[in-house]
N, CA, C and O atoms as a Tripos MOL2 file, in Angstrom:
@<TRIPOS>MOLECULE
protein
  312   311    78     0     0
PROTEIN
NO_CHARGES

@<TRIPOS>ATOM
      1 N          66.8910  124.7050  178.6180 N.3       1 UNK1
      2 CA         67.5970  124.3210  177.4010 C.3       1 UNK1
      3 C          67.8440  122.8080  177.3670 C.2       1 UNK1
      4 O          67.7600  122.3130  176.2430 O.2       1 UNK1
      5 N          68.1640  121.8830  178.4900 N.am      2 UNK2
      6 CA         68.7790  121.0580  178.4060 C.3       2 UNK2
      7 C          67.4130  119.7510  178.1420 C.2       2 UNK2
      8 O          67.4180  118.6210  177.6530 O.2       2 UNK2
      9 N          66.2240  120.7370  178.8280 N.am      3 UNK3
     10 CA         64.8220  119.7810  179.1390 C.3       3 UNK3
     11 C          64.7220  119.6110  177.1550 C.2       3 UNK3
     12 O          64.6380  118.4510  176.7500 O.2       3 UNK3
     13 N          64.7380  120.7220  176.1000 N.am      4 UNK4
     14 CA         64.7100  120.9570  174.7470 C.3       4 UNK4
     15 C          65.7320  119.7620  174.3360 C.2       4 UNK4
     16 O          65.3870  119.0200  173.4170 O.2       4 UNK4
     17 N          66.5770  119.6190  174.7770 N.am      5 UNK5
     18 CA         67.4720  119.1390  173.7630 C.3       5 UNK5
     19 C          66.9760  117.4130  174.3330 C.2       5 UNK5
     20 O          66.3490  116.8450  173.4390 O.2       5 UNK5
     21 N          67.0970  116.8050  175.2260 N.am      6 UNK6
     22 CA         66.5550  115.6280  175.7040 C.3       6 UNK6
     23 C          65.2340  115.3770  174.6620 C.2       6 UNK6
     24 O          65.3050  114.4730  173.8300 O.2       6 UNK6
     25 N          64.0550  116.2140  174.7580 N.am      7 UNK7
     26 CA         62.8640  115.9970  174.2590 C.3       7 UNK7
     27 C          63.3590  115.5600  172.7800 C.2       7 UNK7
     28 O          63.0240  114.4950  172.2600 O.2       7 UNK7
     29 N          64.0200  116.3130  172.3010 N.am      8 UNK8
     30 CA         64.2510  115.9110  170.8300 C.3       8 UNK8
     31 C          65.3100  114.5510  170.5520 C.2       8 UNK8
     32 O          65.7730  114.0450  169.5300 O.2       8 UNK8
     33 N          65.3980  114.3320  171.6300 N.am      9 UNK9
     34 CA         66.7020  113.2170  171.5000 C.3       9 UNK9
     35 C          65.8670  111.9200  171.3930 C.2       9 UNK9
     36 O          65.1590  111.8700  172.3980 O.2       9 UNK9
     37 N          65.6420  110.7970  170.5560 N.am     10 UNK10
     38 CA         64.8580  109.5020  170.2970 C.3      10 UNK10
     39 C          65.6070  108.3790  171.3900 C.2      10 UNK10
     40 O          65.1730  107.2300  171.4740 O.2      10 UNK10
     41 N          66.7920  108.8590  172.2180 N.am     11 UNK11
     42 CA         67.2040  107.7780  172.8670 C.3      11 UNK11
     43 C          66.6950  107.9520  174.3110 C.2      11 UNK11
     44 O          66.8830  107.1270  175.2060 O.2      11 UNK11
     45 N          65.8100  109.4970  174.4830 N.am     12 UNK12
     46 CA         65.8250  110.3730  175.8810 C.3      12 UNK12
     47 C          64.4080  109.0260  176.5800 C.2      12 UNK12
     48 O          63.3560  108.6500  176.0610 O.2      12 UNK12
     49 N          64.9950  108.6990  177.7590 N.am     13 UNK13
     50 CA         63.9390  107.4050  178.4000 C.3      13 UNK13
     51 C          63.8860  106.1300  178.1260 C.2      13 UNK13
     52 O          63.1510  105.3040  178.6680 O.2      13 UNK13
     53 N          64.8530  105.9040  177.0750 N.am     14 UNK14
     54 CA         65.3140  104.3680  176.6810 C.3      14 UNK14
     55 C          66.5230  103.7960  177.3920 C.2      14 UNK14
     56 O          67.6230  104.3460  177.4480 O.2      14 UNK14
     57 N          66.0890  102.2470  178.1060 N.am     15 UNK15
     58 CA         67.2430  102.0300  178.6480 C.3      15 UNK15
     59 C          68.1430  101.1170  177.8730 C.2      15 UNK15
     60 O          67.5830  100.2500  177.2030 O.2      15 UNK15
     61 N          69.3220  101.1710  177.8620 N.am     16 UNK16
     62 CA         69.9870  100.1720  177.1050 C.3      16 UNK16
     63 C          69.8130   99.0230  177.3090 C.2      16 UNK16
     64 O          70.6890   98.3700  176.7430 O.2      16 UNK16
     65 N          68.9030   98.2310  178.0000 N.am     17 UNK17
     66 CA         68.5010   97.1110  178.0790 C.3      17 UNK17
     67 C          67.4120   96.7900  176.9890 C.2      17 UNK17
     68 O          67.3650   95.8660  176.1760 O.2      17 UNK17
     69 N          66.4170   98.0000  177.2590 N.am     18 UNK18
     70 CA         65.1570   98.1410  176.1020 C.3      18 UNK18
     71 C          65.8320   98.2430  174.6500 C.2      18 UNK18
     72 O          65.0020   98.0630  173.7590 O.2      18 UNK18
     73 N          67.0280   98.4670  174.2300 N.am     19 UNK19
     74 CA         67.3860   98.9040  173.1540 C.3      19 UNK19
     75 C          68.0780   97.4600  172.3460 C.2      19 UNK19
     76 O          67.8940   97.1290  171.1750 O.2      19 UNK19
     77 N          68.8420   96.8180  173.2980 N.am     20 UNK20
     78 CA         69.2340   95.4340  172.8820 C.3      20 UNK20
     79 C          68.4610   94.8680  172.6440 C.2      20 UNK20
     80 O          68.3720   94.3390  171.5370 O.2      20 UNK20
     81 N          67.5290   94.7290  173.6240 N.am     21 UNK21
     82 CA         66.2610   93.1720  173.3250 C.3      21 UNK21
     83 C          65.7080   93.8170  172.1560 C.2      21 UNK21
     84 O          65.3260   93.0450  171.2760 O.2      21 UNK21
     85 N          65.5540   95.2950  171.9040 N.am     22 UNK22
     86 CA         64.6630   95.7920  170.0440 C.3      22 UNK22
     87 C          65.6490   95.1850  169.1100 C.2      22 UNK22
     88 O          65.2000   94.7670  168.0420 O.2      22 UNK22
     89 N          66.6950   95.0910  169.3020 N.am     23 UNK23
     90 CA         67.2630   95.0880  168.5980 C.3      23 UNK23
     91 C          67.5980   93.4170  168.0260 C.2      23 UNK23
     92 O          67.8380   93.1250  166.8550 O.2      23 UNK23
     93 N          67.5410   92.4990  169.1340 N.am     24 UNK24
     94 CA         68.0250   91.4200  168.9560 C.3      24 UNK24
     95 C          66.3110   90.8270  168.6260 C.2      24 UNK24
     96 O          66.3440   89.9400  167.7740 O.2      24 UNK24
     97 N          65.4020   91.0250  168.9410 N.am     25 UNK25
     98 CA         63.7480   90.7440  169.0520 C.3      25 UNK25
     99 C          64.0080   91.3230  167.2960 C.2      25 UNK25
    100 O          64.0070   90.2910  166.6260 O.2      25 UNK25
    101 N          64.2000   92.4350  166.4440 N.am     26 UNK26
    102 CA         64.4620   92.6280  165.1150 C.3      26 UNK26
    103 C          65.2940   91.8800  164.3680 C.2      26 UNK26
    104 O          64.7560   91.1820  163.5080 O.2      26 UNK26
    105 N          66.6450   91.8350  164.4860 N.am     27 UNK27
    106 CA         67.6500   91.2620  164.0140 C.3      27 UNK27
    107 C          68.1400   89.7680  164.1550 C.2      27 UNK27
    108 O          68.5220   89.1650  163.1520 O.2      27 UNK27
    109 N          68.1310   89.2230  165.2870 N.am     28 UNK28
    110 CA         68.8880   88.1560  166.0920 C.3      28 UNK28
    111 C          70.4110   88.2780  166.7080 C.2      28 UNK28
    112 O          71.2150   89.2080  166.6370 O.2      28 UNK28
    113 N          70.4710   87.4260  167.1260 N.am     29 UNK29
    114 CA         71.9920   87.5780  167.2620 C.3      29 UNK29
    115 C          73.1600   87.5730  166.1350 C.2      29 UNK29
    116 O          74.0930   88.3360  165.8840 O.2      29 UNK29
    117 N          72.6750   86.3450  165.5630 N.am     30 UNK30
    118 CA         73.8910   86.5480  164.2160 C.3      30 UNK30
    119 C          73.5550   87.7820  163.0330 C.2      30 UNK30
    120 O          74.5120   88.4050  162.5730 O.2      30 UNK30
    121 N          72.3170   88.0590  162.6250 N.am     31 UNK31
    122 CA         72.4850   89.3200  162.0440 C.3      31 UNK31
    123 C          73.2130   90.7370  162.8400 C.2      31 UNK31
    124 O          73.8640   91.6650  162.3580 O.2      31 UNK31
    125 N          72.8020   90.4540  164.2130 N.am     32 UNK32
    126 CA         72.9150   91.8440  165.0590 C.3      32 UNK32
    127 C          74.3460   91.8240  164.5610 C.2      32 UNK32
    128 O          74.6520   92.7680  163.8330 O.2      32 UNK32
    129 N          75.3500   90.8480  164.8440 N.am     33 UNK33
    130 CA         76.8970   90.5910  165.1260 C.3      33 UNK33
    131 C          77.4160   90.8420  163.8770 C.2      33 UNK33
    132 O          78.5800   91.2420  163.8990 O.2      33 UNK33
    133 N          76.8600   90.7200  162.7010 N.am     34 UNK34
    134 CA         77.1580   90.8830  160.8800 C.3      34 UNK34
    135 C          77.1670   92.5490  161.5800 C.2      34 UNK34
    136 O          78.2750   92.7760  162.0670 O.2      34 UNK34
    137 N          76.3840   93.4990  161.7010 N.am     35 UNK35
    138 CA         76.0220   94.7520  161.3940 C.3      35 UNK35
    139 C          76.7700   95.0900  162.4240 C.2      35 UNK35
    140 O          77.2730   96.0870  161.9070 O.2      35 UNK35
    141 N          77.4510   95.0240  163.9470 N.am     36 UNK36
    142 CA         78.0320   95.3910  164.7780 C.3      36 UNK36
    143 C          78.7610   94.1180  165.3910 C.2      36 UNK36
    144 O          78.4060   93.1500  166.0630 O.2      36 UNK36
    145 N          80.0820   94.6320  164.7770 N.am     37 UNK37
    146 CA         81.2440   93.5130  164.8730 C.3      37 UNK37
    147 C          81.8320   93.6640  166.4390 C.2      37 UNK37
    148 O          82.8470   94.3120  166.6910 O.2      37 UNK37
    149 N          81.1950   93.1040  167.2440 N.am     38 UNK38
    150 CA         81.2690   92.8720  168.5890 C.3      38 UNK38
    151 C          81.3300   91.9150  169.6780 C.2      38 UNK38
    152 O          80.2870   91.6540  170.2780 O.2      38 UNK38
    153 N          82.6430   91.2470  170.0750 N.am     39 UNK39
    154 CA         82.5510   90.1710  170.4530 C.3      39 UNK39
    155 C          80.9650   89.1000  171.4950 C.2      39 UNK39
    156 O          80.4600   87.9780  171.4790 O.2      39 UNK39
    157 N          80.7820   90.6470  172.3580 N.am     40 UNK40
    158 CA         79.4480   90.6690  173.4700 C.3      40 UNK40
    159 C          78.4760   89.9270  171.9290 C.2      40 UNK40
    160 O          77.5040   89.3290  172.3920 O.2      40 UNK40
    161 N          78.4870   89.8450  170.6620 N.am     41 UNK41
    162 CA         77.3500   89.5150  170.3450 C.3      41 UNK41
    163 C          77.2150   88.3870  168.9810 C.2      41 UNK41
    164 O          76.2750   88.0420  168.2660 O.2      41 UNK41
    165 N          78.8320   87.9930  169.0550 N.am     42 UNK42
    166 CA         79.1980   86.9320  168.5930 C.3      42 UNK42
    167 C          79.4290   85.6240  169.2210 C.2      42 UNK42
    168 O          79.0360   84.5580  168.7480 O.2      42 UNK42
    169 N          80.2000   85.7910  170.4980 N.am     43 UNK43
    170 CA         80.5600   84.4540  170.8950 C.3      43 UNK43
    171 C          79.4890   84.0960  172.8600 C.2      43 UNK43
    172 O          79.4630   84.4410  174.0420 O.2      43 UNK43
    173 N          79.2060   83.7000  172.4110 N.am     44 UNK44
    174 CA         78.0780   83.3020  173.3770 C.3      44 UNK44
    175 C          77.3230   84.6420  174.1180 C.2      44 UNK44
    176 O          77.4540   85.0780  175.2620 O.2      44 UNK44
    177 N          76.3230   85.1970  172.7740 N.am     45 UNK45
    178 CA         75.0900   85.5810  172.9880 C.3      45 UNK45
    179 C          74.2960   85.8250  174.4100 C.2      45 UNK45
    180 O          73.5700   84.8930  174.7550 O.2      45 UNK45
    181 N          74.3560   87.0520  175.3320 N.am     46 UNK46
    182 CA         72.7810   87.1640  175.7930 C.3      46 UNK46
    183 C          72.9180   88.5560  176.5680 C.2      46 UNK46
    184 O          73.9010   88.9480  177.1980 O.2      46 UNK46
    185 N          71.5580   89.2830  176.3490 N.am     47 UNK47
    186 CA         71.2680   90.5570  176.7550 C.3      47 UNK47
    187 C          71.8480   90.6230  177.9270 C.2      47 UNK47
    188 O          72.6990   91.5060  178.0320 O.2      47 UNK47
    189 N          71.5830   89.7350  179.1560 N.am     48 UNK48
    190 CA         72.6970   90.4000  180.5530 C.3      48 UNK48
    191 C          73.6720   90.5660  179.8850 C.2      48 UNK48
    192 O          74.0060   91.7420  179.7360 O.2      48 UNK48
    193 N          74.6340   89.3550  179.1300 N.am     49 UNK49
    194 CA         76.3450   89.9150  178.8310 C.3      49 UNK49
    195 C          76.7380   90.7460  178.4720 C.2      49 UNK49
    196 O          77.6530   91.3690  179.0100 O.2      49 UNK49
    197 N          76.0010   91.1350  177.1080 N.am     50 UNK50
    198 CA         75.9410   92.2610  176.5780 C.3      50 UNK50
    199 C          75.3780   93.3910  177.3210 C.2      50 UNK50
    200 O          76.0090   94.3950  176.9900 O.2      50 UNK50
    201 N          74.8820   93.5450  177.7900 N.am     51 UNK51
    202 CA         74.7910   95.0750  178.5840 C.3      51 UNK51
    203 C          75.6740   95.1490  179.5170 C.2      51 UNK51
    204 O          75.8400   96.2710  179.9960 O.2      51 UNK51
    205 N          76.5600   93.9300  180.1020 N.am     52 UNK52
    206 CA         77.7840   94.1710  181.4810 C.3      52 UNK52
    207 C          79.0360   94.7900  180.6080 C.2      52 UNK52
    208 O          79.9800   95.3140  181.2000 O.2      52 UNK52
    209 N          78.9990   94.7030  179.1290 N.am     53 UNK53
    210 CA         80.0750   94.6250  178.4030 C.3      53 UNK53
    211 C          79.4200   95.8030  177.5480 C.2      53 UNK53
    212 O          80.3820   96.2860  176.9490 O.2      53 UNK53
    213 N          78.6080   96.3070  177.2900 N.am     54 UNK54
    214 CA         78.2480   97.6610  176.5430 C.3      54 UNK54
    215 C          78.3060   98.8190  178.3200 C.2      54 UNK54
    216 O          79.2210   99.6360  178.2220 O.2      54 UNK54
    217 N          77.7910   98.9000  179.2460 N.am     55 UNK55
    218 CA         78.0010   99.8230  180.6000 C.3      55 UNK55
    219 C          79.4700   99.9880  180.4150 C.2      55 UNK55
    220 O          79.8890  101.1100  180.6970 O.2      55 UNK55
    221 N          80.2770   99.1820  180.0330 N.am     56 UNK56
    222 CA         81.8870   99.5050  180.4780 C.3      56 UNK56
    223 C          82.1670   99.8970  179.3820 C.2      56 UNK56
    224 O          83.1110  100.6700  179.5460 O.2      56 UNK56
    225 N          81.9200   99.8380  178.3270 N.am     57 UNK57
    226 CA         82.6710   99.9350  176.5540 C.3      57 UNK57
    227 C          82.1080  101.0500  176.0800 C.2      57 UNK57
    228 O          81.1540  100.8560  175.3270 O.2      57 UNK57
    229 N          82.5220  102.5790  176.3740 N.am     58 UNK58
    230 CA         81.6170  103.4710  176.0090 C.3      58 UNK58
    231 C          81.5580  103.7600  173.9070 C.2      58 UNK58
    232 O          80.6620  104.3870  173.3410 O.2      58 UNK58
    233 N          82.5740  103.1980  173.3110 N.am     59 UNK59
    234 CA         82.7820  102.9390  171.9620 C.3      59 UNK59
    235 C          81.9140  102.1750  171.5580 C.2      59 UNK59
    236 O          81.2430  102.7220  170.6830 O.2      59 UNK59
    237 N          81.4770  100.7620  171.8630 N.am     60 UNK60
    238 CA         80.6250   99.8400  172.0460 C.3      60 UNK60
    239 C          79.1820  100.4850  172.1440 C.2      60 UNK60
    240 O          78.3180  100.4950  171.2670 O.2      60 UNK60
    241 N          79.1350  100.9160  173.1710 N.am     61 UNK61
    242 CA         77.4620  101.3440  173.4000 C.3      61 UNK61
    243 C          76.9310  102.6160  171.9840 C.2      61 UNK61
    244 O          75.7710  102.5680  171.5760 O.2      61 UNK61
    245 N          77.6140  103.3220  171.5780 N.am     62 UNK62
    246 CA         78.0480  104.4580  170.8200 C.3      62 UNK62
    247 C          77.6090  103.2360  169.7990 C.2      62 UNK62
    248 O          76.3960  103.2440  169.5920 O.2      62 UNK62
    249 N          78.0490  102.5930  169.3790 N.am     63 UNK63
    250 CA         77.7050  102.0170  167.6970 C.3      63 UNK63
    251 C          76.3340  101.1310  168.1500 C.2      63 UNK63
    252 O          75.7790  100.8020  167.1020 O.2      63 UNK63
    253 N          75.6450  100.6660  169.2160 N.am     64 UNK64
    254 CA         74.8350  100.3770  169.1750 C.3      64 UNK64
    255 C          73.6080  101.1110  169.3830 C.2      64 UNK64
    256 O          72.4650  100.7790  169.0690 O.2      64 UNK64
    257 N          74.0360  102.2090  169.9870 N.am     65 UNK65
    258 CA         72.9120  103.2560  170.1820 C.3      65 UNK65
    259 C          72.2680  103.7220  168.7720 C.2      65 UNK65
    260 O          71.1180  103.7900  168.3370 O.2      65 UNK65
    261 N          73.9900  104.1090  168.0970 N.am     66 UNK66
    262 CA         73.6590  104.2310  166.6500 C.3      66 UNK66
    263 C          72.9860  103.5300  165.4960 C.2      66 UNK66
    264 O          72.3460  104.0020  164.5560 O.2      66 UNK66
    265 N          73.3110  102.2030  165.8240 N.am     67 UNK67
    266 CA         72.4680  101.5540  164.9880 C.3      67 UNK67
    267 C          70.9540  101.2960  165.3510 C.2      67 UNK67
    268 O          70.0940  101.1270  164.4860 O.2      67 UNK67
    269 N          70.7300  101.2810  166.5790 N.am     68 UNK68
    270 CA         69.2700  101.1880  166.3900 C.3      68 UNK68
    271 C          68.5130  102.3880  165.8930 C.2      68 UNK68
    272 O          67.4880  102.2060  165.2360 O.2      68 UNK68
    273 N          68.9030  103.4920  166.1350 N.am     69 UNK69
    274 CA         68.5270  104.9060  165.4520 C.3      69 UNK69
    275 C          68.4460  104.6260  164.1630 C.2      69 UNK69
    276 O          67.5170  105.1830  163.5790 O.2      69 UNK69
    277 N          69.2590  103.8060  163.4190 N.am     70 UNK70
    278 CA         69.4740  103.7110  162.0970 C.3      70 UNK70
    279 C          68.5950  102.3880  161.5500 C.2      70 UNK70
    280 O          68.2490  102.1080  160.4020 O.2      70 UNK70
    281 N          68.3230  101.5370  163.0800 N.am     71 UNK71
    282 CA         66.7740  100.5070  162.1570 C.3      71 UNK71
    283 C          65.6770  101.1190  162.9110 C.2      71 UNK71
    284 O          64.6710  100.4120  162.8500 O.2      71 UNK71
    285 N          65.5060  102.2760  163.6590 N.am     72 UNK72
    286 CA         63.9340  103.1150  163.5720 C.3      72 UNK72
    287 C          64.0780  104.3580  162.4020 C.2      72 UNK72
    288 O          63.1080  105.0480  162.0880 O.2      72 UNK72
    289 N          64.9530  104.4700  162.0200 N.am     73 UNK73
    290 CA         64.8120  105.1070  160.3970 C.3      73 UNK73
    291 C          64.3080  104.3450  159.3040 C.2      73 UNK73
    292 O          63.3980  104.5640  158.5040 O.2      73 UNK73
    293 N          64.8520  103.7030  159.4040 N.am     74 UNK74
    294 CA         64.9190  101.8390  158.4000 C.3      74 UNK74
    295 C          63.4830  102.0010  158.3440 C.2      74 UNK74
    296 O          62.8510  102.5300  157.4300 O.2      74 UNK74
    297 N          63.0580  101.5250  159.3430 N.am     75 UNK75
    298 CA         61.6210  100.7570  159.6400 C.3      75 UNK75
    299 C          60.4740  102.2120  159.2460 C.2      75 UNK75
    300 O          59.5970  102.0200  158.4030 O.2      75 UNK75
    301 N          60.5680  103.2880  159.7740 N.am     76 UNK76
    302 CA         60.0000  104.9030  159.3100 C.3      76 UNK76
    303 C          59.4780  104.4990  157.6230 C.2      76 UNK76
    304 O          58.4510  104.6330  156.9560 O.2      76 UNK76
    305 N          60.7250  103.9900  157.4480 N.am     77 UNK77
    306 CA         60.9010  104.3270  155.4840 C.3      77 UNK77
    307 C          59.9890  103.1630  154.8380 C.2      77 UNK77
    308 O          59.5270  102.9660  153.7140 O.2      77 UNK77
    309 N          59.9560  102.6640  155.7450 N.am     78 UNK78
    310 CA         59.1510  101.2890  154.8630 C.3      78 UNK78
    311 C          57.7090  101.6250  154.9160 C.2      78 UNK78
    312 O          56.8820  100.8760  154.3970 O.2      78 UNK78
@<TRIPOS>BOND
     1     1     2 1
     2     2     3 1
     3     3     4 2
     4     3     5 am
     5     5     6 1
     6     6     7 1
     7     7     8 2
     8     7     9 am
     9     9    10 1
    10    10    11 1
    11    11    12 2
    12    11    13 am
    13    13    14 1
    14    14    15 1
    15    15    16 2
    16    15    17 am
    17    17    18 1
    18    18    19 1
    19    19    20 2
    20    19    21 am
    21    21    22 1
    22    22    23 1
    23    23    24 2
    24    23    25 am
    25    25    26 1
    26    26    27 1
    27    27    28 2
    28    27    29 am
    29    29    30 1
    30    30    31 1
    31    31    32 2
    32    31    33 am
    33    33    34 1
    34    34    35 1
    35    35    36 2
    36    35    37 am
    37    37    38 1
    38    38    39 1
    39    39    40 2
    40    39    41 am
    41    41    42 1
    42    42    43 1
    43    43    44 2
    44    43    45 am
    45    45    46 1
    46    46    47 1
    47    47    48 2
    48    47    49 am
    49    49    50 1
    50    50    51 1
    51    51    52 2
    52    51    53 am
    53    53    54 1
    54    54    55 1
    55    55    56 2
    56    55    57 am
    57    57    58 1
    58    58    59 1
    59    59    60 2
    60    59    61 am
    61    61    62 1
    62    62    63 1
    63    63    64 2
    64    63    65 am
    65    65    66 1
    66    66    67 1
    67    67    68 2
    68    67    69 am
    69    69    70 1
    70    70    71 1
    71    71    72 2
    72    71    73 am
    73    73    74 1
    74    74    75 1
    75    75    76 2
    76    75    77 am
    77    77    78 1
    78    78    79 1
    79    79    80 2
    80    79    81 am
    81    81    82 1
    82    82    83 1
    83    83    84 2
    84    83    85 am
    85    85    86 1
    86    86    87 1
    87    87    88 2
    88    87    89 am
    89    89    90 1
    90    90    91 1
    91    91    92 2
    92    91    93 am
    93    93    94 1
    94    94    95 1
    95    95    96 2
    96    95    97 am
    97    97    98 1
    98    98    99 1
    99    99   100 2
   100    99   101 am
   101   101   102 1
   102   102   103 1
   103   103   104 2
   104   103   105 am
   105   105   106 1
   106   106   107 1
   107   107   108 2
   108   107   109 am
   109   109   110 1
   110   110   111 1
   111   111   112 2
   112   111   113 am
   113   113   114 1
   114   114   115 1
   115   115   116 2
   116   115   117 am
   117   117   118 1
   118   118   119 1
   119   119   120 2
   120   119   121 am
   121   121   122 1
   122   122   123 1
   123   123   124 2
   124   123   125 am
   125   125   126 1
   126   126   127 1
   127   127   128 2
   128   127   129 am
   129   129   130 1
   130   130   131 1
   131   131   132 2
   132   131   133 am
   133   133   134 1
   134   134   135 1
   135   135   136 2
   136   135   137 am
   137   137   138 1
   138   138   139 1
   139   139   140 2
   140   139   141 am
   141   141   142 1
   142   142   143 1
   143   143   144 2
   144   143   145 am
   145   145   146 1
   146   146   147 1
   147   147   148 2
   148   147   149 am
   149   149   150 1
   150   150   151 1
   151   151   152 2
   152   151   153 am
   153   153   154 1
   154   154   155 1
   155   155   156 2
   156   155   157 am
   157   157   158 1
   158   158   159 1
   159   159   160 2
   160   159   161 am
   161   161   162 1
   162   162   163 1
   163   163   164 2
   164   163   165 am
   165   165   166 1
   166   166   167 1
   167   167   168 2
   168   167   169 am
   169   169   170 1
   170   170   171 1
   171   171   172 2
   172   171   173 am
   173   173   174 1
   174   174   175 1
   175   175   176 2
   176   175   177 am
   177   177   178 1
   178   178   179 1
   179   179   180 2
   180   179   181 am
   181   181   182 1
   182   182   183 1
   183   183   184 2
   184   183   185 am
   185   185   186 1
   186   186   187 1
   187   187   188 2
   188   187   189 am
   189   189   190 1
   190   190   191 1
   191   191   192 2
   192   191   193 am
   193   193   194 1
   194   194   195 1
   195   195   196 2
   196   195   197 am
   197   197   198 1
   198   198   199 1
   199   199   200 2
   200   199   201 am
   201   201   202 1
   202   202   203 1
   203   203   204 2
   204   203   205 am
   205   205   206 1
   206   206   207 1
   207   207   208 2
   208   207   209 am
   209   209   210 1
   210   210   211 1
   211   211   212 2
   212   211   213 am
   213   213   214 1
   214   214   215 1
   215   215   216 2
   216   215   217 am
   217   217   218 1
   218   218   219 1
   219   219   220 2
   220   219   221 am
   221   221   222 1
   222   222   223 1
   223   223   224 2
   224   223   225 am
   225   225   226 1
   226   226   227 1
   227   227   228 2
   228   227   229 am
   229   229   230 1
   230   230   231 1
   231   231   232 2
   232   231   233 am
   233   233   234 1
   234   234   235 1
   235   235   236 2
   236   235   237 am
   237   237   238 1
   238   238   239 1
   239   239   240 2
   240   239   241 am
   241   241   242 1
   242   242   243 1
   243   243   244 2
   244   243   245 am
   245   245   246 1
   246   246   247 1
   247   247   248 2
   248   247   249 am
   249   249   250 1
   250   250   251 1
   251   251   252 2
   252   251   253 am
   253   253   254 1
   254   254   255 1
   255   255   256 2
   256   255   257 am
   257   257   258 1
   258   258   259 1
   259   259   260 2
   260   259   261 am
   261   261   262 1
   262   262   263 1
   263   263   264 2
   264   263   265 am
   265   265   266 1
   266   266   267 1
   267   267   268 2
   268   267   269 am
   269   269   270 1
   270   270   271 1
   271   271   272 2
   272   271   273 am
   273   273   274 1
   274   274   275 1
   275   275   276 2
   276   275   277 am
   277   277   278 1
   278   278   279 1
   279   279   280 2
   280   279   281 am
   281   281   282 1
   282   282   283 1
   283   283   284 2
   284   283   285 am
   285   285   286 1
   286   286   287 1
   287   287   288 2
   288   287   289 am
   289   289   290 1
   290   290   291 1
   291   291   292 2
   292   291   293 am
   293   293   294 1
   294   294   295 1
   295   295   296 2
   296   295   297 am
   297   297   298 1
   298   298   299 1
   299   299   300 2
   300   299   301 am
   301   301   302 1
   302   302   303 1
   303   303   304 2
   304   303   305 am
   305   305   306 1
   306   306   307 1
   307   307   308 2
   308   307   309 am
   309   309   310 1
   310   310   311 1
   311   311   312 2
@<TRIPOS>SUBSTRUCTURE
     1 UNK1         2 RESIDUE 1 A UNK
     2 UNK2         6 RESIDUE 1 A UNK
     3 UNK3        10 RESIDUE 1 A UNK
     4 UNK4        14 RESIDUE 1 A UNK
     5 UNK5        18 RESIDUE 1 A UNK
     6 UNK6        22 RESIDUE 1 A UNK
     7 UNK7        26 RESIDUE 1 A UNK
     8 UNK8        30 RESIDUE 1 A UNK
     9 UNK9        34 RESIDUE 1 A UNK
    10 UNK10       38 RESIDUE 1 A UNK
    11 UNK11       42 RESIDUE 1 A UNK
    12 UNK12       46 RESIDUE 1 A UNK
    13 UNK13       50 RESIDUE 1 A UNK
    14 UNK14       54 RESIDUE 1 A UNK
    15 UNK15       58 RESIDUE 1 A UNK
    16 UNK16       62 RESIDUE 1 A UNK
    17 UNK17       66 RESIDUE 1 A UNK
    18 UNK18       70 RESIDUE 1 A UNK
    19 UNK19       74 RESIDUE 1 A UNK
    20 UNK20       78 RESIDUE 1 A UNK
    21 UNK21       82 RESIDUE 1 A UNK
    22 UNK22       86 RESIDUE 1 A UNK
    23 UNK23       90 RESIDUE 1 A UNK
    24 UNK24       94 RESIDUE 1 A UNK
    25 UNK25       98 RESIDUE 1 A UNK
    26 UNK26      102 RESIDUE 1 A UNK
    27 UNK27      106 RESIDUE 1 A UNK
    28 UNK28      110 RESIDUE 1 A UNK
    29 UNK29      114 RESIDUE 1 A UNK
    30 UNK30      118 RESIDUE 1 A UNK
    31 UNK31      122 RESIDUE 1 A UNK
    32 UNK32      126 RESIDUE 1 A UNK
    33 UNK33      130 RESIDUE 1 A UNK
    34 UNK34      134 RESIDUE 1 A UNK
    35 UNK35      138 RESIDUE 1 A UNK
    36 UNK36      142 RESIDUE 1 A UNK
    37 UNK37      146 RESIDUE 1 A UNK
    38 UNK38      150 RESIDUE 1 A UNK
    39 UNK39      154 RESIDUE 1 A UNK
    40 UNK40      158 RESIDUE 1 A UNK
    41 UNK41      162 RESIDUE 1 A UNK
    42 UNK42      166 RESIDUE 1 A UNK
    43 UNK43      170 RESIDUE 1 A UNK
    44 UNK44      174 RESIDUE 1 A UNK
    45 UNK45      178 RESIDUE 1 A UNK
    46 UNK46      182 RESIDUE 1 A UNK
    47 UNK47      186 RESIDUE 1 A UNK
    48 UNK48      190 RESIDUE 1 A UNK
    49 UNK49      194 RESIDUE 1 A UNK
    50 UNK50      198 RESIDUE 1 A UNK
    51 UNK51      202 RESIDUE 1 A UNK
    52 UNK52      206 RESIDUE 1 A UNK
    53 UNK53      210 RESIDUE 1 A UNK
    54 UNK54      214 RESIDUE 1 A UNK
    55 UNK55      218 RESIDUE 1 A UNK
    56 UNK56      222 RESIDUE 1 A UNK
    57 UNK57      226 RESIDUE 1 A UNK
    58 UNK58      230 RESIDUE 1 A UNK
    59 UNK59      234 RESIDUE 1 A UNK
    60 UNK60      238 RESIDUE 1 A UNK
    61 UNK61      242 RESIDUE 1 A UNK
    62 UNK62      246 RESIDUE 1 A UNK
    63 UNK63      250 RESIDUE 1 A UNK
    64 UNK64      254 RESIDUE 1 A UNK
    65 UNK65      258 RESIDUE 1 A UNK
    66 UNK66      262 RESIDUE 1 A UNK
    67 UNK67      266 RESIDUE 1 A UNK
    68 UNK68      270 RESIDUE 1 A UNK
    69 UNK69      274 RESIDUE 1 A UNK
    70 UNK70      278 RESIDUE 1 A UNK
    71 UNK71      282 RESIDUE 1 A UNK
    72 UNK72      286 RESIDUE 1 A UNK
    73 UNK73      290 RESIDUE 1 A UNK
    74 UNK74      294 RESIDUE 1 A UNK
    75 UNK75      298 RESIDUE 1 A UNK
    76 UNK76      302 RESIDUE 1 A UNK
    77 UNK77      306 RESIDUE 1 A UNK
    78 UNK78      310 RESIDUE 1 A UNK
């Protein structure tokens, strides 16, 4: 059951490292920080910080997980 539910999951084998750099490699930093109001990605910018500060912030990681789900929908639609 649990192997089913992983397979269907779009985050199952992504590391949150791979997910920032898509995200910031798409967006940048100052768009990323408009769409996820997060200090890690407003005031001095960079994928190590932000991932030492998304591992501890489980609220944090939660809206970014979410949003990239929400720009590989984005991007699907176009």
């Amino acid at each position: 059951m649990e192997q089913q539910v992983q397979k269907n999951n779009p985050l199952h084998g992504l590391t949150l490292e791979k997910i920032v750099t898509h995200l910031v490699e798409s967006y940048g930093w100052e768009q990323l920080a408009e769409h996820i109001r997060i200090n890690c990605f407003i005031s001095n910018p960079s994928v190590q910080s932000s991932l030492k500060f998304l591992r501890k912030t489980p609220w944090a990681r939660a809206k970014v997980e979410s949003f990239y789900l929400y720009s590989l929908r984005k991007k699907k639609l176009k």
